[in-house]
LUMFI-352822 format. One record per residue (C-alpha): residue number from 1; residue in three letters; x, y, z. Coordinates in steps of 0.1 Angstrom, whole numbers, padded with zeros to 4 digits, m for minus. Each point is the difference from the previous one (the first is absolute). Last residue first. Layout:
<rs>
k  r  u  v  w
NUM  ALA  X  Y  Z
...
</rs>
This chain:
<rs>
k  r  u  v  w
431  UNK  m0026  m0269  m0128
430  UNK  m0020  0018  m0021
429  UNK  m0025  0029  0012
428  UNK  0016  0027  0017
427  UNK  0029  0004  m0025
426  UNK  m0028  m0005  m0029
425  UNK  m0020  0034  0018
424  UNK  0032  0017  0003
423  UNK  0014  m0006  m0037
422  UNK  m0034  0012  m0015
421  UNK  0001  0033  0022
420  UNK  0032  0005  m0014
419  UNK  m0006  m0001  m0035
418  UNK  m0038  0017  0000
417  UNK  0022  0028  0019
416  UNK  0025  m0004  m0029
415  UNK  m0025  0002  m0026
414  UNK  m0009  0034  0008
413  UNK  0033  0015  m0003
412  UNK  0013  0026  0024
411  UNK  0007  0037  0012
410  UNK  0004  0019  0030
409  UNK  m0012  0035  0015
408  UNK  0014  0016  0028
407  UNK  0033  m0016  m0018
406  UNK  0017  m0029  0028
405  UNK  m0001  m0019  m0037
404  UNK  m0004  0021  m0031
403  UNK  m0003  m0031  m0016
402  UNK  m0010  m0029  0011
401  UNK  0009  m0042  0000
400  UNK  m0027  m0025  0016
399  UNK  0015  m0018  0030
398  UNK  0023  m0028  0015
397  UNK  0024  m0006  0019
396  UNK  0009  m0037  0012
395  UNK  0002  m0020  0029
394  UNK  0004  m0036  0016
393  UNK  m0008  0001  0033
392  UNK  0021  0012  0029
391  UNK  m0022  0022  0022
390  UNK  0020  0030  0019
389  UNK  0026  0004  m0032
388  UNK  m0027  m0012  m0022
387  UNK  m0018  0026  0009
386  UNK  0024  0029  m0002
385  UNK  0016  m0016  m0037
384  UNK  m0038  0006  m0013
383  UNK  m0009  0033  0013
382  UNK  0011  0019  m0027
381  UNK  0030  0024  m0007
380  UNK  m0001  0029  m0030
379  UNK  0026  m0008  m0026
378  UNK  0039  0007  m0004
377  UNK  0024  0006  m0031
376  UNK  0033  m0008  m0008
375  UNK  m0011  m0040  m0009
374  UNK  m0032  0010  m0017
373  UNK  m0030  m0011  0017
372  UNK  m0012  m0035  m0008
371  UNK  m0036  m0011  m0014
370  UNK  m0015  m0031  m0010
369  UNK  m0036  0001  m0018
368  UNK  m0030  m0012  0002
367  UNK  m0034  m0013  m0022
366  UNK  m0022  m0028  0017
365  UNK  m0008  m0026  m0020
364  UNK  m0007  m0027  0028
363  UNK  0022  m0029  m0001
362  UNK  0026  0025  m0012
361  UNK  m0008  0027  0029
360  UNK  0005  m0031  0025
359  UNK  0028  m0013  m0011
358  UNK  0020  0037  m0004
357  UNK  m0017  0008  0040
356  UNK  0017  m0033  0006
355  UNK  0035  0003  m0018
354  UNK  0000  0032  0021
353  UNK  m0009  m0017  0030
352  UNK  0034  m0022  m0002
351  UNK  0019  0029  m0014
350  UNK  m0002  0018  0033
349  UNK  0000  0040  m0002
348  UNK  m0011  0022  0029
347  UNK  0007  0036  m0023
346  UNK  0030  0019  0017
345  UNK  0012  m0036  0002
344  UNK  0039  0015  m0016
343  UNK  m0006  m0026  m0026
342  UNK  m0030  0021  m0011
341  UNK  m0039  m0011  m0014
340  UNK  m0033  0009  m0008
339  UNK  m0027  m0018  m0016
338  UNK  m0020  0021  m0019
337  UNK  m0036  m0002  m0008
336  UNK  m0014  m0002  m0036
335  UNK  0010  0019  m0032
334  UNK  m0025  0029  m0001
333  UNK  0029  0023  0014
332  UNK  0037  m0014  m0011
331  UNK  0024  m0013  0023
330  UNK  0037  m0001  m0001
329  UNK  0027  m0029  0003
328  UNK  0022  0000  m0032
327  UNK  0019  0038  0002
326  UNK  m0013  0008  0039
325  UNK  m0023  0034  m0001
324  UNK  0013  0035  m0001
323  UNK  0011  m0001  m0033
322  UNK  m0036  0000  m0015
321  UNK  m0006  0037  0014
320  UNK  m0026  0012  m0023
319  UNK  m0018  m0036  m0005
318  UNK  0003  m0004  0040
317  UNK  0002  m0037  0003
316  UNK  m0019  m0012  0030
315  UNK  0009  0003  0037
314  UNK  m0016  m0027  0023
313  UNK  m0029  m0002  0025
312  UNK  m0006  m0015  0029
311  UNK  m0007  m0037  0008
310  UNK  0021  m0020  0024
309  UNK  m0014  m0032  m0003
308  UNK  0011  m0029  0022
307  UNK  0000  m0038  m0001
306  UNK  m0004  m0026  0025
305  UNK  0018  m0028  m0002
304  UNK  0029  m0001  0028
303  UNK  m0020  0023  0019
302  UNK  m0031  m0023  0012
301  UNK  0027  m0018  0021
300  UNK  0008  0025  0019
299  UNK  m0043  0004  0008
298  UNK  m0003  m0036  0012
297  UNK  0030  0007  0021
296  UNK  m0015  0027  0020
295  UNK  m0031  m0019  0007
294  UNK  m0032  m0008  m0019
293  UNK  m0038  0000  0016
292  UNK  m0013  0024  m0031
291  UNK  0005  0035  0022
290  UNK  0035  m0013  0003
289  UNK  0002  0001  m0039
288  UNK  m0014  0033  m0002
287  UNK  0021  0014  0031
286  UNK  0030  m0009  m0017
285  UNK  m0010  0021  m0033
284  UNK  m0009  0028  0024
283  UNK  0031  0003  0015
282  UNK  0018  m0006  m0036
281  UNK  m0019  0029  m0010
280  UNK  0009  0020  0035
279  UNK  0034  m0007  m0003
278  UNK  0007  0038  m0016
277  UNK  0021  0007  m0030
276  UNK  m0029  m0002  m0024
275  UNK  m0018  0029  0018
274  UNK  m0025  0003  0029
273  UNK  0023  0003  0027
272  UNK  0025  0025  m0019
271  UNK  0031  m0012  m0022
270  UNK  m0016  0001  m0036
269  UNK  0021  0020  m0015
268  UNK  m0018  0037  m0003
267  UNK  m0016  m0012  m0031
266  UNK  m0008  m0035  0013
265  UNK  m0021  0016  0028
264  UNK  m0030  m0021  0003
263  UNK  m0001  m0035  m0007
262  UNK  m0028  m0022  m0020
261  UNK  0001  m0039  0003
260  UNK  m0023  m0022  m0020
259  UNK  0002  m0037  0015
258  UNK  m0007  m0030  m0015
257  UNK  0001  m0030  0023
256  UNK  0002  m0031  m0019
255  UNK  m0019  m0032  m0008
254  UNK  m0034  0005  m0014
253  UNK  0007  0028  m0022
252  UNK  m0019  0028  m0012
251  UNK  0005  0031  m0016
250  UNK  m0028  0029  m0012
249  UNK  0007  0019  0040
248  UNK  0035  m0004  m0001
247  UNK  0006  0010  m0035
246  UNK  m0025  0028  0004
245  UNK  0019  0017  0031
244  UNK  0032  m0010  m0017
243  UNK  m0005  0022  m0034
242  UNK  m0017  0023  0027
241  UNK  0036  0007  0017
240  UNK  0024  m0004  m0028
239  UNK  m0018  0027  m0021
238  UNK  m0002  0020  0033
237  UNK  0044  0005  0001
236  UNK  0006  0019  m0017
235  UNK  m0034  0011  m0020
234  UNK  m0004  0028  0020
233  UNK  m0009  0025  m0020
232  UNK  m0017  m0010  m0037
231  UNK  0009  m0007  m0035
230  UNK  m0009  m0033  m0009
229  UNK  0006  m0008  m0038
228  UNK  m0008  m0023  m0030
227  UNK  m0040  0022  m0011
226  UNK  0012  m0011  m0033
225  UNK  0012  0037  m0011
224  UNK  0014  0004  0036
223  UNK  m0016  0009  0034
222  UNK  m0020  m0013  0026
221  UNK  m0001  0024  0028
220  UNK  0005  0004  0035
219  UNK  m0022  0029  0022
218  UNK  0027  0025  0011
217  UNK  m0005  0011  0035
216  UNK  0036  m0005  0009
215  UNK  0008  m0004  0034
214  UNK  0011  0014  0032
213  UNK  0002  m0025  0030
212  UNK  m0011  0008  0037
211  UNK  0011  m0018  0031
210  UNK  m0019  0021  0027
209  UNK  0002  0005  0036
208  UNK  m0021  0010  0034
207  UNK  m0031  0018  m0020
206  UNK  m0027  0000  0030
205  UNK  0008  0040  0004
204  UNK  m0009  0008  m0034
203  UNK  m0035  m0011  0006
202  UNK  m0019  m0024  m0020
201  UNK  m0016  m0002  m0034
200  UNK  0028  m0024  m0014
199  UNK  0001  0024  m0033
198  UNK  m0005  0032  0031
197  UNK  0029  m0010  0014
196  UNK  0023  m0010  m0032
195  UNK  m0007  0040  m0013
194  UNK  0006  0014  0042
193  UNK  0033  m0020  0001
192  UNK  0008  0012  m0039
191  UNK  m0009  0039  0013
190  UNK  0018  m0008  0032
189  UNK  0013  0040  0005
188  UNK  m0004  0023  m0026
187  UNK  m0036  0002  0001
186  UNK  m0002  0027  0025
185  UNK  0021  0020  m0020
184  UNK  m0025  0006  m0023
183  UNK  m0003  m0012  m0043
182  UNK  0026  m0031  0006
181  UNK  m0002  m0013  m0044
180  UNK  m0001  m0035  m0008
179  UNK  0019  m0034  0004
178  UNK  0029  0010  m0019
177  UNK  0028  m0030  0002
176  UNK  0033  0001  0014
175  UNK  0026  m0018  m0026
174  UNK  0022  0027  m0004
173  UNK  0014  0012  0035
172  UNK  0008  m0034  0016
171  UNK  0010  m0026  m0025
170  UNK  0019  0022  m0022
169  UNK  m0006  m0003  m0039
168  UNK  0029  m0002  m0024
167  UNK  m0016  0014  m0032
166  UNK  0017  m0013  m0035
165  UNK  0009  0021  m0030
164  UNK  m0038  0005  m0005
163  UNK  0000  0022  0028
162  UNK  0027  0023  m0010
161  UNK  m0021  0028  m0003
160  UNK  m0011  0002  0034
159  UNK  m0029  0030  0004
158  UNK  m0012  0000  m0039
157  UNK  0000  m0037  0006
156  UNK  m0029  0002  0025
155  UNK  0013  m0016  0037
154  UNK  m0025  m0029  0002
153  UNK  m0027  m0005  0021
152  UNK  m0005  m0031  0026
151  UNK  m0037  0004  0004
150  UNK  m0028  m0012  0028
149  UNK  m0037  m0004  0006
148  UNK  m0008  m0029  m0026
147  UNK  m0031  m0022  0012
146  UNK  0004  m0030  0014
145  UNK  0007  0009  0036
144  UNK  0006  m0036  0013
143  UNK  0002  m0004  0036
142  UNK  0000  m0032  0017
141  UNK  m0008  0001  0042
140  UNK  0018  m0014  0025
139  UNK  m0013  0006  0041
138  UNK  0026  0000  0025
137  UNK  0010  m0030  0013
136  UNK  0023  m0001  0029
135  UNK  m0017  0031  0016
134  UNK  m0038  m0013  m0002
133  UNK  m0026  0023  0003
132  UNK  0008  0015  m0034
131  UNK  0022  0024  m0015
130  UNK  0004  0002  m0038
129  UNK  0026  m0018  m0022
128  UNK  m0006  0008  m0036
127  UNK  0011  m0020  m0033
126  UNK  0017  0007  m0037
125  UNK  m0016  0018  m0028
124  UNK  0007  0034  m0017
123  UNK  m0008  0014  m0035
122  UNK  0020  0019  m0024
121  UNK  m0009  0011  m0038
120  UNK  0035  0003  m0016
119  UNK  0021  0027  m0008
118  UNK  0032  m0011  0016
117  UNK  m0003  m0035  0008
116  UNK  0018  m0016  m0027
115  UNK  0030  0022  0006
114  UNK  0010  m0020  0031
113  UNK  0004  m0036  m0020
112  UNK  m0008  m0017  0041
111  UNK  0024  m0014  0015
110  UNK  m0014  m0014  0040
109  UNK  m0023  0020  0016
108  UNK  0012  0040  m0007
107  UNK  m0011  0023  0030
106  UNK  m0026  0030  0002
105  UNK  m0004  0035  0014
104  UNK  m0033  0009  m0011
103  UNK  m0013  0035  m0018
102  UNK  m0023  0024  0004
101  UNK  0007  0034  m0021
100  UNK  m0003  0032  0011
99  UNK  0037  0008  m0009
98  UNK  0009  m0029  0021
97  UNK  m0023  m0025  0027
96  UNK  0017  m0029  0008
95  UNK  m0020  m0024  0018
94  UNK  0016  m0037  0002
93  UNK  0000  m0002  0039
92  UNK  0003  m0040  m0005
91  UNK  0017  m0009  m0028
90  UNK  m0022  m0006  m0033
89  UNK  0016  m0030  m0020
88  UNK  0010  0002  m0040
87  UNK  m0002  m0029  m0022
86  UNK  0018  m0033  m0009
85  UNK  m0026  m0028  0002
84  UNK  m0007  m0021  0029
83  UNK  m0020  m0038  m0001
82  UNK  0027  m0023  m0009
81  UNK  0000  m0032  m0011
80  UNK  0005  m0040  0005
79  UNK  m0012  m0031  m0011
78  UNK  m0001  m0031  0018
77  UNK  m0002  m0038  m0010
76  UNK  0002  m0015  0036
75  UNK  0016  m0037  m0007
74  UNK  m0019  m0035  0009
73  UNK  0021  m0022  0030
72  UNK  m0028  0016  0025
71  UNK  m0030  m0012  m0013
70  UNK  m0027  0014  m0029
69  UNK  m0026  m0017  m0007
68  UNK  m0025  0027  0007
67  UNK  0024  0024  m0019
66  UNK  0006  0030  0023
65  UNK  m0008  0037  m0018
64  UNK  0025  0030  0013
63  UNK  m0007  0035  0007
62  UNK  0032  0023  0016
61  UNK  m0007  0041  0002
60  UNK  0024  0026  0010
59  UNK  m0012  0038  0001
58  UNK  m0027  m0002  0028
57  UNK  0026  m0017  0025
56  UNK  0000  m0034  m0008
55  UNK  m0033  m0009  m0018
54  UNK  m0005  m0041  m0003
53  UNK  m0020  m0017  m0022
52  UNK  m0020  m0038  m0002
51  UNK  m0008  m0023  m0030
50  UNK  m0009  m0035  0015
49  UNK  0006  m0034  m0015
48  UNK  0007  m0013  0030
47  UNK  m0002  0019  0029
46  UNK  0017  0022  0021
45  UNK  m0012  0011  0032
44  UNK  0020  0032  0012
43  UNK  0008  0014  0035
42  UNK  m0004  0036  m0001
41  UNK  0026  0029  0003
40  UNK  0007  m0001  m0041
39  UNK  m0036  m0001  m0007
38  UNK  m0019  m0022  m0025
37  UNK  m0021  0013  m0030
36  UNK  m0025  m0031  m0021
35  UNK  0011  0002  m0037
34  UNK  m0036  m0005  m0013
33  UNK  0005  0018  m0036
32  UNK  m0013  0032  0006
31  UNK  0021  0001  0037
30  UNK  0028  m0006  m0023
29  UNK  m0006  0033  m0027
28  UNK  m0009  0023  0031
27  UNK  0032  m0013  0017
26  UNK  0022  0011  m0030
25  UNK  m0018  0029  0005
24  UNK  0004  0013  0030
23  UNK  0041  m0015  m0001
22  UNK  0001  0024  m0027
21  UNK  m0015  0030  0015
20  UNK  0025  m0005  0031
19  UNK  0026  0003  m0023
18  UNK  m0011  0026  m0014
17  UNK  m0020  0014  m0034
16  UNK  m0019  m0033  m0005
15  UNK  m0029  0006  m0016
14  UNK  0005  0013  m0033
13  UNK  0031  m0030  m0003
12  UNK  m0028  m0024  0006
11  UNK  m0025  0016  m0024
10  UNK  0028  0000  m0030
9  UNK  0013  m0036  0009
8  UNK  m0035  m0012  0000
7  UNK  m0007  0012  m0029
6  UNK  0036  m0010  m0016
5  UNK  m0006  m0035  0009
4  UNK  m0034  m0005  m0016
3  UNK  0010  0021  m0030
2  UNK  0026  m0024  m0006
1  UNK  m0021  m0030  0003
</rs>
């Protein structure tokens, strides 16, 4: 079973190098299983017992799976992640040629561990909007360029002796990666334009924008003596992702609506249209039960039961920096999930769906742990306190603990996927 979830882990995380690339695929994985796709700008027909998705603009995705017995008074059981990763973003007139040297003028997304991307193989993915015939929709292509074209290199140690005393790196003038060498003047000028024109095979001229993500070309590994580890980019916050995308798909029940919801933008802070901070899930959730002959009071009174799932990851126990982590309440890799919780709501926290997520992971077997950040410390944000700000279910954090998280390249237990995915499937199943 392990090796079963970290496959499909490994190939999903391969795949999806943007936002945009994850939505792709997540799609790919529900169109497999019958999941029939609906549009936002489209009256919908909802059945019974139907499984049915929703993109919201390319990087935002919402799937859900109605019970054929399922009426109004019955609770949505939704779980939530996010699609973005921390990274670097290509602006737009990114050539900067120097010393011979071709380089792009770039911008951080979100906190990346900045030193992890110095002297690593680089690739770029993100989307293309090209002219077309008509002017309010110009035509939106995918771009992945797979293969490794750029570098972030390091300042040699003979050159900055001081490095390993700590290196303070600036945002603007050290992070700009190599993307070859400028041999003429004539290719000084729109040598990554020309590169992304002639990937799309079309002119130069048809190129009205981009939205382009740097990223790590790194294949993930199993490691450890026992084969116990996932070391691999991206793992914040695409083990939440496919762990739901399966759970959704392998679950069944007759009587609620399940719902997997994935955002964009949670590592900027979610306030953008197709983040956790916008109405457009709770939009979408009203238009579901419309779509299924209810009214707006049929869908209030779904809230009062449903239950939410805020699933990102969490920080593990760093066995070199053990003081770091909470004195009683810190995690463990291979240990199960983590449920994640702060008085100060930073994490969604209701005791209520706590004691069912415990009930359910008892009546199942399922391994997990309870988590706190130390009380003079902070922790990364999630979506889970956004949502059930705008929809007020019952919620909790949860998520498999790393290492190295924000890191270019991350690290986790293989049980814990096995851990979570368990969980998911059994919250989407009992009632």
């Amino acid at each position: 079973m392990s090796k079963n979830h970290t496959d499909k882990l490994l190939q999903f995380v391969e795949s999806s190098t943007s936002p945009f690339h994850t939505v792709y695929e997540v799609k790919k994985q529900l169109q497999e299983a019958d999941f029939e796709e609906l549009e936002l700008g489209q009256d919908w027909g909802i059945r019974k017992g139907g499984s049915y998705f929703v993109e919201g603009y390319g990087s935002t995705l919402f799937a859900f799976k109605v019970g054929k017995n399922y009426n109004f008074r019955n609770p949505f059981h939704i779980a939530g992640a996010h699609t973005d990763s921390p990274c670097l973003c290509i602006k737009q007139k990114p050539e900067m040629s120097s010393e011979n040297y071709a380089r792009l003028n770039v911008e951080v997304y979100g906190g990346p561990i900045l030193n992890t991307w110095l002297d690593r193989p680089l690739s770029a993915s993100g989307r293309i909007a090209l002219k077309s015939d008509n002017l309010f929709k110009p035509e939106i292509r995918l771009v992945d360029l797979k293969r490794p074209i750029f570098i972030i290199p390091n300042l040699a140690i003979h050159l900055n002796r001081e490095v390993n005393k700590g290196l303070e790196l600036n945002k603007q003038t050290d992070m700009l990666p190599i993307i070859g060498m400028v041999e003429d003047m004539l290719n000084r000028e729109q040598y990554f334009l020309n590169y992304i024109a002639e990937e799309l095979d079309v002119k130069i001229d048809d190129i009205l924008d981009y939205q382009m993500y740097i990223y790590n070309t790194d294949v993930g590994d199993v490691i450890g003596m026992n084969e116990e580890f996932i070391s691999s980019p991206r793992l914040d916050d695409l083990t939440s992702v496919q762990a739901i995308v399966t759970a959704l798909i392998d679950g069944d029940n007759d009587s609620t609506i399940n719902v997997g919801a994935f955002f964009d933008n949670e590592e900027i802070g979610s306030r953008t249209k197709q983040g956790a901070a916008s109405i457009l899930f709770t939009l979408v959730m009203e238009k579901l039960l419309l779509s299924m002959g209810h009214d707006k009071s049929h869908y209030i009174s779904t809230l009062e039961e449903s239950l939410l799932l805020s699933v990102d990851v969490a920080h593990a126990i760093h066995p070199n920096q053990a003081a770091k982590s909470d004195p009683t309440n810190r995690a463990i890799l291979n240990k199960g999930f983590c449920i994640k919780e702060a008085s100060s709501q930073f994490y969604a926290t209701d005791s209520e769906i706590i004691g069912i997520i415990q009930q359910i992971c008892d009546y199942k077997n399922i391994p997990y742990q309870k988590i706190a950040n130390r009380s003079d410390g902070t922790s990364g944000g999630t979506i889970g306190s956004i949502i059930s700000a705008l929809f007020p279910a019952k919620t909790i954090d949860i998520g498999v603990p790393l290492l190295s998280m924000h890191s270019s390249r991350e690290l986790m237990g293989v049980k814990d996927q096995e851990s979570l995915v368990a969980l998911l499937t059994a919250f989407y199943t009992l009632l």
